[in-house]
C-alpha positions in Angstrom: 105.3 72.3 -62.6 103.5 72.1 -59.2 104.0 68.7 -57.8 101.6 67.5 -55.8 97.2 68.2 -56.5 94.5 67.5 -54.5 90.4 68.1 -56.1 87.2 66.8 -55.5 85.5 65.3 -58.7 82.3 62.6 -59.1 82.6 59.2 -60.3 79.3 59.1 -61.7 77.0 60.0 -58.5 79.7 59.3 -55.9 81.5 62.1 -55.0 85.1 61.5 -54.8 88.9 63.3 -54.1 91.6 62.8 -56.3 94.8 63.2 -55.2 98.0 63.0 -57.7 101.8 63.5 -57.5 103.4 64.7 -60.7 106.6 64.3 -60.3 107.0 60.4 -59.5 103.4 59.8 -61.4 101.4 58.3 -58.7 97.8 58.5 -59.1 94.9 57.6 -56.1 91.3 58.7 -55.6 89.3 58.3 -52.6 85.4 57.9 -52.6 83.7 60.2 -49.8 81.1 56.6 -49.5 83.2 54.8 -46.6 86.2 56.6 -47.4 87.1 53.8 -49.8 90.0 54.0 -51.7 89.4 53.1 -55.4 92.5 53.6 -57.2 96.2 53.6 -56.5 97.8 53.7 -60.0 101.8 54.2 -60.9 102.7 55.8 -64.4 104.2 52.7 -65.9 106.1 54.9 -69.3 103.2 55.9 -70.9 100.9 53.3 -69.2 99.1 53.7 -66.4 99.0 50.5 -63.4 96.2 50.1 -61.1 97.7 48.7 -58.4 94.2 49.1 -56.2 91.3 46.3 -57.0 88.8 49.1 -55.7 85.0 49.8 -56.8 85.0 50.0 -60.2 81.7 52.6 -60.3 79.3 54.1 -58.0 76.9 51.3 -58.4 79.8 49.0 -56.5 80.5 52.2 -54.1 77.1 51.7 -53.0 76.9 48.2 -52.5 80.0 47.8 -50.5 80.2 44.5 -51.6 83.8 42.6 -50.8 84.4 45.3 -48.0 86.9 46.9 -50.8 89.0 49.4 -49.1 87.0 49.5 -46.3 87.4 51.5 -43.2 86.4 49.4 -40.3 85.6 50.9 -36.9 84.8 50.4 -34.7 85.8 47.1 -35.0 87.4 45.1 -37.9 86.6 41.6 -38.7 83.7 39.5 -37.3 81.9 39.5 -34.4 80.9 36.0 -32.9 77.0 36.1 -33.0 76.9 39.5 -33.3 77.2 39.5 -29.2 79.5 40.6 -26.7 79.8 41.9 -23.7 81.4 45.3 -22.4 81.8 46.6 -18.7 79.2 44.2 -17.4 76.8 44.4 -19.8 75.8 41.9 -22.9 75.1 43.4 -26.1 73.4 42.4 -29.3 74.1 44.1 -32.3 71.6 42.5 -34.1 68.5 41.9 -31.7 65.3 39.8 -33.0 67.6 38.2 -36.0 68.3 34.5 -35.4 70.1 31.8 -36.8 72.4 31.7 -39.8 71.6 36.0 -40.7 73.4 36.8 -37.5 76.3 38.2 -38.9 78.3 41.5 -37.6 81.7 42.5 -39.2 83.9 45.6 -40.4 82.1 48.2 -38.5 79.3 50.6 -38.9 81.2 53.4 -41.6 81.4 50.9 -44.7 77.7 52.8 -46.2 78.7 56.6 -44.5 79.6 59.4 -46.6 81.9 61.0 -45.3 82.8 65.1 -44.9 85.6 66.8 -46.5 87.5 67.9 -43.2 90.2 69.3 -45.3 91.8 69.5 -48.8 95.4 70.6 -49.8 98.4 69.9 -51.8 101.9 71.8 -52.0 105.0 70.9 -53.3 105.5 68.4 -50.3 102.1 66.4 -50.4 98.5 65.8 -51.5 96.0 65.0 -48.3 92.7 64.9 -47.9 90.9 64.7 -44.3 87.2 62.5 -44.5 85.4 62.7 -41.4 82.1 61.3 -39.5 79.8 61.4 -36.9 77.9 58.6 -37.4 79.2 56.2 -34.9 76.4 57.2 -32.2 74.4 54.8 -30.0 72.7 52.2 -31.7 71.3 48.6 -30.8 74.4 46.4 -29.3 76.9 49.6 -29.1 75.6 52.3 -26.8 78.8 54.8 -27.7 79.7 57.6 -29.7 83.4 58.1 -31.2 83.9 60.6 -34.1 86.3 59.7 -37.0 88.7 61.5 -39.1 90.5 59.5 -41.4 93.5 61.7 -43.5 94.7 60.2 -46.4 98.7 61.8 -47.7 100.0 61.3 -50.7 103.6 62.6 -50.1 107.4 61.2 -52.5 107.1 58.1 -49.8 104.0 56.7 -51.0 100.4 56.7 -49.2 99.8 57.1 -45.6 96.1 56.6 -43.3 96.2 58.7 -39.8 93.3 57.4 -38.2 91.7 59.5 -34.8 89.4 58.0 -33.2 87.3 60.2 -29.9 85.5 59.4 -27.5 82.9 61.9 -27.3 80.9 59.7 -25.1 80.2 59.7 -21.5 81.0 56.2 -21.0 84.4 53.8 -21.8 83.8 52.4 -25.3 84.9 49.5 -26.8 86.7 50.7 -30.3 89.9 49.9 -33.0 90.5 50.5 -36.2 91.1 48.1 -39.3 91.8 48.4 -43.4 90.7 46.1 -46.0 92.5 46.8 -48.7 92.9 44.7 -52.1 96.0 44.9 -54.0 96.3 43.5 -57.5 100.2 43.6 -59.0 99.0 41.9 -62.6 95.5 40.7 -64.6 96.4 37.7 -63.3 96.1 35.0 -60.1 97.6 35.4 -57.0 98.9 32.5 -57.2 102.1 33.2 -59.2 102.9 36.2 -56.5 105.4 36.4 -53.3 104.3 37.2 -50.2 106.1 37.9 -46.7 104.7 38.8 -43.8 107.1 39.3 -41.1 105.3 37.7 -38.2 106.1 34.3 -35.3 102.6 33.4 -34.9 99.4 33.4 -36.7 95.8 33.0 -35.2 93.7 30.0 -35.7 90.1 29.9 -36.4 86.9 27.8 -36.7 84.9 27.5 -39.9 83.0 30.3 -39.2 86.2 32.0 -38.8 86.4 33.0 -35.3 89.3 32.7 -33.3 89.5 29.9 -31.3 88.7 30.9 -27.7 92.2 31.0 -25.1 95.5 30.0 -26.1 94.5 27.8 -28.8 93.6 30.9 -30.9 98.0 31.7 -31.2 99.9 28.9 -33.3 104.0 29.3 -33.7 104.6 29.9 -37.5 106.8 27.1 -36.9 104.1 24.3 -36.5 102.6 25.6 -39.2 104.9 25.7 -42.6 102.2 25.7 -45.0 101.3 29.3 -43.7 104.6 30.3 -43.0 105.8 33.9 -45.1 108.4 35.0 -42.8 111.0 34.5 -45.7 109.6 35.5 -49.6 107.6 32.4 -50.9 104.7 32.0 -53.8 101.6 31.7 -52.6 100.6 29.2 -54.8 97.1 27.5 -54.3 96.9 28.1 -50.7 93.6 29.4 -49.6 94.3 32.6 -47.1 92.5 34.3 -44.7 94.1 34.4 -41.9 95.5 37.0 -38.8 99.3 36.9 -38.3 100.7 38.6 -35.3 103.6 38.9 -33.1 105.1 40.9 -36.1 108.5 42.0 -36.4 109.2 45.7 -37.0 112.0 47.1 -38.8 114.8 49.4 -37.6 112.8 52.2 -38.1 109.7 51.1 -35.9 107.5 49.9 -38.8 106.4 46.5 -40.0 106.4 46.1 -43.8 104.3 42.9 -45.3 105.9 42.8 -49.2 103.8 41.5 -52.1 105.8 40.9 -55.3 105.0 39.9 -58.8 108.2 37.9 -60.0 107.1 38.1 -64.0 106.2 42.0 -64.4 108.9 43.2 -61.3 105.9 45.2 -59.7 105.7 44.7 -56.2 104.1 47.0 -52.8 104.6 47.1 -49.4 102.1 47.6 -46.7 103.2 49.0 -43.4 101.8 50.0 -40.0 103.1 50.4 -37.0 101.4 47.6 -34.4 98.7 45.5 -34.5 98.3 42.2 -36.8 98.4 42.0 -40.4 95.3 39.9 -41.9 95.6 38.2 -45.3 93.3 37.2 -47.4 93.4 35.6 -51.1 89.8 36.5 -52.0 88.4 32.8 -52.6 85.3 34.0 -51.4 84.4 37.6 -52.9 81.5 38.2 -55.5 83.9 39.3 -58.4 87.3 38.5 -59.5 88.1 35.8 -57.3 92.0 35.3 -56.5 92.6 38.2 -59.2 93.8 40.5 -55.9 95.0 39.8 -52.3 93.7 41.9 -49.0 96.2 42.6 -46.7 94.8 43.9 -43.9 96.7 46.3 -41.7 94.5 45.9 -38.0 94.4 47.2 -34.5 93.5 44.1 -32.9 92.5 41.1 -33.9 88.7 40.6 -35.2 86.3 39.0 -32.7 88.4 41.3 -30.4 85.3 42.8 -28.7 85.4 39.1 -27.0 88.7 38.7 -26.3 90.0 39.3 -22.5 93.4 39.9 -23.8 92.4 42.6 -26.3 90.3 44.6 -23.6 92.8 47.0 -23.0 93.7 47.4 -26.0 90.0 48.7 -27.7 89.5 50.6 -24.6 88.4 54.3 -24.9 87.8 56.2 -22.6 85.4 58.9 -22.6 87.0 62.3 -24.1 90.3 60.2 -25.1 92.0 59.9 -29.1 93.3 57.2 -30.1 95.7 57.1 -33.6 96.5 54.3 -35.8 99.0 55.4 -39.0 99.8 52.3 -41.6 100.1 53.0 -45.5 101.4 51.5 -48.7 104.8 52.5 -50.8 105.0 51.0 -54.5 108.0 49.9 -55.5 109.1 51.0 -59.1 109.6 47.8 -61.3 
């Protein structure tokens, strides 16, 4: 038996890639529309788990709504007003809107369909390679970066290589974020462990901006109610927030573990910089605290306004940039 498949299929009119591994029964498909994953399932005996709260049908594949799986770039998270400003000069990624509409977040590829770069299994992996063009000059960023995004489904689990170019003739300001949603059990997050291996996490307004400076960073330890360092329930706390300063393992990755103490099924989600963004879904249009994002990112969102990050989203013209992160089940 040939372990590893990779095929393109529909899911109704959305055309998507499946890619499966045999051998351990791991299951995921991809939808070409934002390069969105929509299913990560484990062979469970002779159940199937979905351990992915994705779109559940093209309908929600078009609509984007929730940001499920979403690949954000070039920028993740929120922009404050929509505004920034970038060598010099201010820019307005929504001119002539006003008020409460101004709103900019998670990038311009959520609504893209995406090429088929590549398509392969053998006995060591599935992968699939979605690419775009379709980050070009527009009102507020006047920069081009193309986009592969290559999705492997090897015995580890699933990884995300990310390139990002520069095919510009100017410096463009450009990171990369995930927004996943993991669900471990039809059931609330609330009865679920978390730990996110981080010393600080990042303090907002209401609209949830960063606060501007210094103020943005708070040690974990003056704030205990937010603290996951060690394993803990997460209860009724309402989530969404950035925690940085994260600690890698020996072998250069950082690992945030979710758990679910009354079925044994538990993930992990690693990458290998950045921050790690949490949110318990209080908020979404569906399904609300039935699945937790944890959001591997590049920088921090709002980073497009943050001196500290400027060197960090800088590309320059004709330069790649990477970002790898991923997700290993762990049997039950």
């Amino acid at each position: 038996m040939t372990r590893f498949h990779a095929a393109e299929a529909m899911l109704g009119t959305q055309p998507v890639v499946d890619l499966e591994d045999a051998v351990a029964g791991r299951r995921v498909r991809i939808a070409r529309c934002g390069a969105a994953l929509l299913n990560l399932e484990a062979k469970e005996g002779d159940a199937w788990h979905d351990y992915a709260d994705g779109y559940r049908d093209a309908a929600e594949v078009a609509a984007h709504s929730g940001s499920r799986f979403a690949i954000m770039v070039p920028f993740a998270g929120r922009i404050a007003d929509a505004r920034y400003s970038w060598d010099g000069q201010p820019q307005d990624l929504q001119p002539g809107v006003a008020g409460e509409a101004r709103a900019s977040r998670h990038g311009f590829v959520r609504g893209t369909t995406f090429e088929l770069a590549a398509l392969a299994a053998d006995e060591r992996q599935a992968q699939v390679a979605l690419a775009t063009q379709a980050i070009r000059p527009q009102p507020g960023y006047p920069c081009s970066i193309d986009l592969t995004v290559t999705f492997t489904l090897d015995a580890a689990g699933l990884t995300l290589d990310v390139a990002m170019r520069n095919v510009g003739d100017r410096a463009a300001p450009c990171f990369f974020g995930w927004h996943p949603y993991f669900r471990l059990a039809d059931a609330t997050v609330d009865g679920w462990e978390l730990a996110i291996p981080a010393e600080t996490l990042v303090r907002t307004g209401a609209d949830l901006i960063a606060l501007p400076g210094a103020a943005a960073y708070v040690a974990l330890d003056d704030a205990p109610a937010l603290d996951f360092r060690e394993p803990r329930v997460i209860g009724d706390r309402i989530i969404d927030q950035g925690y940085t300063d994260l600690q890698a393992d020996a072998d250069g990755r950082i690992r945030t573990h979710l758990r679910d103490p009354a079925s044994g099924r538990a993930l992990v989600v690693w990458q290998e910089h950045g921050l790690m963004h949490a949110f318990t879904s209080d908020t979404i249009s569906r399904d609300v605290r039935r699945a937790i994002a944890l959001e591997p990112m590049e920088c921090m969102a709002n980073a497009f306004n943050r001196p500290e990050c400027a060197e960090a989203i800088r590309l320059e013209p004709g330069a790649e940039r990477r970002y790898r992160c991923g997700v290993q089940i762990v049997a039950a």
